[in-house]
MIGU-289556 format. One record per residue (C-alpha): z negated, y, x; residue in three letters. Coordinates in steps of 0.25 Angstrom, whole numbers. Example, Ala and Ser with C-alpha at 12.3 -4.5 7.8 and 13.67 -1.06 7.14 Angstrom:
2
[[-31, -18, 49], 'ALA'] [[-29, -4, 55], 'SER'] 
This chain:
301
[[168, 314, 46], 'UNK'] [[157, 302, 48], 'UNK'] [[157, 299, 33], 'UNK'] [[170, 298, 33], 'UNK'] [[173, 288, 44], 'UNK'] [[161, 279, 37], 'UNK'] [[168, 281, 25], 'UNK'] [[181, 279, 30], 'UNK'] [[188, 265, 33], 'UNK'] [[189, 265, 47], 'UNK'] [[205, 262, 50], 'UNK'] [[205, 256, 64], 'UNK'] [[215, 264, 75], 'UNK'] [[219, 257, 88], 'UNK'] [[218, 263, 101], 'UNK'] [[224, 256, 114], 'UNK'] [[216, 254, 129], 'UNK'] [[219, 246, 140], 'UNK'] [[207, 241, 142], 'UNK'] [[203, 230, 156], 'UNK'] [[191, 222, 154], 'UNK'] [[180, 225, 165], 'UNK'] [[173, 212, 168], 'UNK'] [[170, 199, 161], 'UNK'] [[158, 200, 152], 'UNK'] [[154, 200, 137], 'UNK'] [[147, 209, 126], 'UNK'] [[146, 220, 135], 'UNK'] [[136, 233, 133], 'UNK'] [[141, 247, 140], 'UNK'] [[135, 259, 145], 'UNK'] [[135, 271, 154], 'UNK'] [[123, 276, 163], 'UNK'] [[120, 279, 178], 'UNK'] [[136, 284, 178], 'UNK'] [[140, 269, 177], 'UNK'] [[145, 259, 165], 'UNK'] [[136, 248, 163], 'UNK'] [[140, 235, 156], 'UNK'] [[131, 226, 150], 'UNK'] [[139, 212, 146], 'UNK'] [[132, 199, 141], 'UNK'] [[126, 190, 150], 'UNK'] [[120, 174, 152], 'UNK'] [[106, 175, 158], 'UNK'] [[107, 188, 162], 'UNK'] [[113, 202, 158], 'UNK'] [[119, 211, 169], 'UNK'] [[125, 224, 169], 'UNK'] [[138, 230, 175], 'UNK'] [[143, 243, 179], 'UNK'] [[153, 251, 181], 'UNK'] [[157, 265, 186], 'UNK'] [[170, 268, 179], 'UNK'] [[171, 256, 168], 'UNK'] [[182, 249, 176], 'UNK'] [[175, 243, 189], 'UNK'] [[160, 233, 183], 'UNK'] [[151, 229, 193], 'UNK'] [[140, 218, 187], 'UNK'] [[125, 224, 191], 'UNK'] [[112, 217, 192], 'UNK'] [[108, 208, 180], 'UNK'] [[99, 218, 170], 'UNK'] [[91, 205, 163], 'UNK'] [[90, 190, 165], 'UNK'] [[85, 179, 153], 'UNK'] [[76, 175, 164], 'UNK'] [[71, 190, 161], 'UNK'] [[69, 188, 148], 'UNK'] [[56, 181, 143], 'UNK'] [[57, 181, 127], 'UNK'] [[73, 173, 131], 'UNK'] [[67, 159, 134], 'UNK'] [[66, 149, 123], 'UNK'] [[67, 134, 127], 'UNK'] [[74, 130, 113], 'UNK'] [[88, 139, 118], 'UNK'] [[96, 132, 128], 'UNK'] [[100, 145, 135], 'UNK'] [[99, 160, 134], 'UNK'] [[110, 172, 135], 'UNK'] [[110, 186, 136], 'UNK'] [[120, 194, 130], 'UNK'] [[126, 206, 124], 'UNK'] [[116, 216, 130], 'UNK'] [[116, 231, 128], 'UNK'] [[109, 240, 137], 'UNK'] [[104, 255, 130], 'UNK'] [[98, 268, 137], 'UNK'] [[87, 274, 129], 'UNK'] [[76, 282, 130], 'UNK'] [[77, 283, 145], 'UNK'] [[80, 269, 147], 'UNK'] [[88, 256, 147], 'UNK'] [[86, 245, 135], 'UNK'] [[96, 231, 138], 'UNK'] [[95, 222, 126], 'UNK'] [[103, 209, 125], 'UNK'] [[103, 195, 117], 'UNK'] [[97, 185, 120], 'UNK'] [[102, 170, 114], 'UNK'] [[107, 161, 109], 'UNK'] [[104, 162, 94], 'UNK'] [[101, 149, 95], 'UNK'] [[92, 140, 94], 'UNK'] [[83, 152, 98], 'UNK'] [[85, 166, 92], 'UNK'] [[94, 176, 99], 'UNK'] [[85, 189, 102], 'UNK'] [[89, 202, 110], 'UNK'] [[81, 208, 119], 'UNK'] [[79, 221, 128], 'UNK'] [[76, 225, 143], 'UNK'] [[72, 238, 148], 'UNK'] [[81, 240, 159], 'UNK'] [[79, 252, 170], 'UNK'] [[92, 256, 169], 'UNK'] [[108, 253, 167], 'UNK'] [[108, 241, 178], 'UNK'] [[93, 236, 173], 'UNK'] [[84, 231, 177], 'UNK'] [[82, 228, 164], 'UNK'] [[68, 220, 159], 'UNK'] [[66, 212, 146], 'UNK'] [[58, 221, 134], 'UNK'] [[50, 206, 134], 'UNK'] [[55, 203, 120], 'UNK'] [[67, 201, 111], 'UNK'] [[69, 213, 103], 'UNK'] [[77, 204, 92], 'UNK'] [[76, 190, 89], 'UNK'] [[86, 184, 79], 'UNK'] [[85, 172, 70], 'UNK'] [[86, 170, 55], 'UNK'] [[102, 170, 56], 'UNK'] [[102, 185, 66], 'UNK'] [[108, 183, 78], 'UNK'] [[101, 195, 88], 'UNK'] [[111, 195, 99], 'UNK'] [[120, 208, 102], 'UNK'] [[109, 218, 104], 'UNK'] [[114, 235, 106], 'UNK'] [[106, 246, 104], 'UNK'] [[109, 260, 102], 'UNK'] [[103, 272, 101], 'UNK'] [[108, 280, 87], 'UNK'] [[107, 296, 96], 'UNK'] [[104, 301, 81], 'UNK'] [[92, 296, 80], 'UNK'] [[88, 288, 95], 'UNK'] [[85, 277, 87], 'UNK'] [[89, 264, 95], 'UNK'] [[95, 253, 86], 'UNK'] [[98, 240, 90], 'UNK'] [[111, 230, 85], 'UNK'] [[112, 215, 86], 'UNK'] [[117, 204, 79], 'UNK'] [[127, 195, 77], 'UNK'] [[135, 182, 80], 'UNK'] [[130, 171, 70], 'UNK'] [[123, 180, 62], 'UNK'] [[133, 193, 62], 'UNK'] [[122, 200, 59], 'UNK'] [[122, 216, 64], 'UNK'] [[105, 221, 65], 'UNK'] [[100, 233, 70], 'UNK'] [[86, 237, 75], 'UNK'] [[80, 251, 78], 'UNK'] [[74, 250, 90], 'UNK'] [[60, 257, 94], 'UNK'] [[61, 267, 105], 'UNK'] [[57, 258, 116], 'UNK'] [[72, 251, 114], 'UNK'] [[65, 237, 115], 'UNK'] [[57, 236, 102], 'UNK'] [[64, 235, 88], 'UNK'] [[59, 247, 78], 'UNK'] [[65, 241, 64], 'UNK'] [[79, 234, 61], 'UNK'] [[87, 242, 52], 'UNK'] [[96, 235, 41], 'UNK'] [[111, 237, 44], 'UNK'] [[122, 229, 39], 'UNK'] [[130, 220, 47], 'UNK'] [[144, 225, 50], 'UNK'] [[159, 219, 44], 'UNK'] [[161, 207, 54], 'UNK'] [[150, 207, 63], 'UNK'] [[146, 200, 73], 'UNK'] [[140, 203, 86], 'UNK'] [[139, 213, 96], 'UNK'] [[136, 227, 87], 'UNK'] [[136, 240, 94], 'UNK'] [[133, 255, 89], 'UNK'] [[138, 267, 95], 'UNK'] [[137, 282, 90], 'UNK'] [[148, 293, 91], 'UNK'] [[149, 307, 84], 'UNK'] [[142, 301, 71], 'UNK'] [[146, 288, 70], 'UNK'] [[138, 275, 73], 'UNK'] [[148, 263, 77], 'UNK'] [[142, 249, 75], 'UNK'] [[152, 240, 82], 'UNK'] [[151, 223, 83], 'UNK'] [[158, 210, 85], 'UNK'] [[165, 204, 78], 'UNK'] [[170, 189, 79], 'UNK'] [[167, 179, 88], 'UNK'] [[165, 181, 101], 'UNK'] [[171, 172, 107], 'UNK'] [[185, 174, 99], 'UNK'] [[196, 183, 95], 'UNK'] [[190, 188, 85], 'UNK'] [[180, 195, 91], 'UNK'] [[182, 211, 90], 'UNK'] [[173, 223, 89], 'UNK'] [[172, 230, 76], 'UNK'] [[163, 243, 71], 'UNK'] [[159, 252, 60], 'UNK'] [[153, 267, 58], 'UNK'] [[141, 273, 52], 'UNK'] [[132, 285, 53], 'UNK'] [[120, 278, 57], 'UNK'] [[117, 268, 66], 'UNK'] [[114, 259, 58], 'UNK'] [[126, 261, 48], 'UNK'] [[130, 258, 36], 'UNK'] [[144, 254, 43], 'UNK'] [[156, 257, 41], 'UNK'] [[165, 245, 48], 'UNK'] [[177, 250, 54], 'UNK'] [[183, 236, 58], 'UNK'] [[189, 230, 71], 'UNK'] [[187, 240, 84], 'UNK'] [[192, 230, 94], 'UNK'] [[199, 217, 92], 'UNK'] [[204, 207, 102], 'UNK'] [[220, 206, 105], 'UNK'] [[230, 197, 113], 'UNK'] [[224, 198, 126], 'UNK'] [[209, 202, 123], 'UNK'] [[202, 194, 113], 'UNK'] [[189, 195, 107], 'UNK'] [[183, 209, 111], 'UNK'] [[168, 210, 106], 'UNK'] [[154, 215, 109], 'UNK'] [[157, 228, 114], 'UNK'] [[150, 242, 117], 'UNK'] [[155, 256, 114], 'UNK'] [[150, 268, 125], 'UNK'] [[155, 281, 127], 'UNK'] [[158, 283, 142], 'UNK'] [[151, 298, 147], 'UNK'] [[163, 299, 158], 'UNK'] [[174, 300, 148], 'UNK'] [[167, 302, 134], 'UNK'] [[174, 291, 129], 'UNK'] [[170, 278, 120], 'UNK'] [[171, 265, 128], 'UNK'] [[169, 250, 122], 'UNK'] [[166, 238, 131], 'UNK'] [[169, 226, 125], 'UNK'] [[170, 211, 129], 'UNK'] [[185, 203, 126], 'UNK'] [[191, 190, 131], 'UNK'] [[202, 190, 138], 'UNK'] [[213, 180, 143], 'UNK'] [[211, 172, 130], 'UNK'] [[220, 166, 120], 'UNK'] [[218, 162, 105], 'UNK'] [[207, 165, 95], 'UNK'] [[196, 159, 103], 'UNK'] [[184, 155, 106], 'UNK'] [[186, 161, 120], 'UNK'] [[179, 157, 133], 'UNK'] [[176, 162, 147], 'UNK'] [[173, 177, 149], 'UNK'] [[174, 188, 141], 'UNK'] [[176, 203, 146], 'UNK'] [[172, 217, 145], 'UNK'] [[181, 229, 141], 'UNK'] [[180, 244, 141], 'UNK'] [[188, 252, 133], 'UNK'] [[188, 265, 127], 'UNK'] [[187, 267, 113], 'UNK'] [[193, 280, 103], 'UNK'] [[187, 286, 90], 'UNK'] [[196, 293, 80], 'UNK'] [[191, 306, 75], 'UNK'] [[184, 300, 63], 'UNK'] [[176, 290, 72], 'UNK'] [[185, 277, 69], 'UNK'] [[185, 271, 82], 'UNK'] [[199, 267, 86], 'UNK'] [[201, 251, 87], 'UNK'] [[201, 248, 101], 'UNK'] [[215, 240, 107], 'UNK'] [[213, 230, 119], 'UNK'] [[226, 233, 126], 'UNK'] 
């Protein structure tokens, strides 16, 4: 059945929600613990974290990291930095937050990791950038997940002006880098890649487009390692007439319902093809596979 959905082409099926936005954020990072959802969306000079009981009512929570916090961030030849685009990962008995740290330039973009003590943080800087881009490599956009074959950590990132997709196993620690493993990049990659695992089948999933425009969407492939090779499946969410420009999303499944979830960011209220400006925000919505593991393309209704 696997061999024959990486062989297949994957034919997309459309599915329908009626799905509300929650609050006004972007990029945002999901996760379920302590009987709570947790959100964790870009930031400015901090990264916070907001919560939920029931996916529906959000309440912001303490900041988890500030720039002020992170040591390796300063350079007096950038004008500014930003955080953004983190991800937040339990393992091995604890809580790993990584995120970007930028601009490109005139100084590298690099990621980095805090050790948090839980969910809602505190979190505290590992003390130095895990990557470091240059040399055309953008290292923004960091996720991390843990393949449950094999417990190996891997960690995604890449994209924007160099659309390049990399991926590192990480050592058990979750702040040090084992080795990079050579994988290619993906059909119309740009930004924000994902991996999630379900019965047998590994989905990579990314941005593509600009950010900031209509054509942003999220599209995905399948493979039977985390590290592929991928078998692209095309568009999985595109904008419509009244959202535009859904991107830099993350899959969970919810252990209330069994269900699949993805949280996305979208404009809203906007017109034409763009650039767009003002605040993005985040969605919830559920997601459905068909019996061969195609996952059905989702409709913003």
């Amino acid at each position: 059945m696997l061999l024959a959905v990486l062989l297949a082409v994957l034919p997309p099926a459309a599915s329908a929600q009626e799905v509300k936005s929650v609050f006004a954020g972007a990029d945002p990072d999901i996760a379920f613990a302590e009987d709570r959802y947790w959100i964790y969306p870009t930031g400015g000079d901090g990264l916070s974290v907001w919560s939920s009981p029931d996916k529906a009512k959000w309440t912001r929570g303490e900041t988890l990291i500030r720039l002020r916090d992170i040591a390796w961030a300063d350079d007096d030849r950038a004008p500014r930095h930003f955080l953004w685009a983190p991800d937040m990962v339990a393992a091995n008995g604890g809580w790993y937050f990584y995120y970007s740290v930028g601009p490109q330039n005139p100084t590298p973009s690099r990621i980095g990791v805090a050790v948090c003590k839980g969910p809602a943080g505190p979190c505290t800087d590992s003390g130095k950038p895990l990557v470091t881009g240059g040399k055309g490599f953008e290292a923004i956009d960091p996720a991390v997940f843990v393949d449950p074959k094999t417990r190996i950590p891997y960690l995604y990132a890449g994209g924007s002006a160099g659309a390049t997709l990399r991926v590192w196993a990480l050592k058990p620690d979750m702040v040090s880098i084992d080795h990079e493993v050579k994988v290619d990049t993906p059909p119309n990659f740009t930004e924000g890649a994902f991996m999630h695992y379900r019965k047998g089948i590994y989905y990579l999933s990314w941005s593509a487009g600009q950010w900031n425009a209509s054509n942003y969407q999220v599209h995905y492939a399948v493979a039977l390692s985390p590290t592929g090779p991928w078998r692209y499946g095309g568009p999985l969410l595109v904008g419509d007439t009244r959202y535009r420009g859904p991107g830099h999303h993350a899959f969970f499944e919810d252990p209330k319902d069994g269900k699949w979830y993805i949280a996305y960011h979208r404009w809203e209220g906007q017109t034409g093809n763009g650039p767009y400006q003002g605040e993005r925000r985040i969605a919830i919505q559920p997601i459905e596979y068909r019996a061969d593991g195609v996952i059905e393309t989702i409709r913003m209704r």
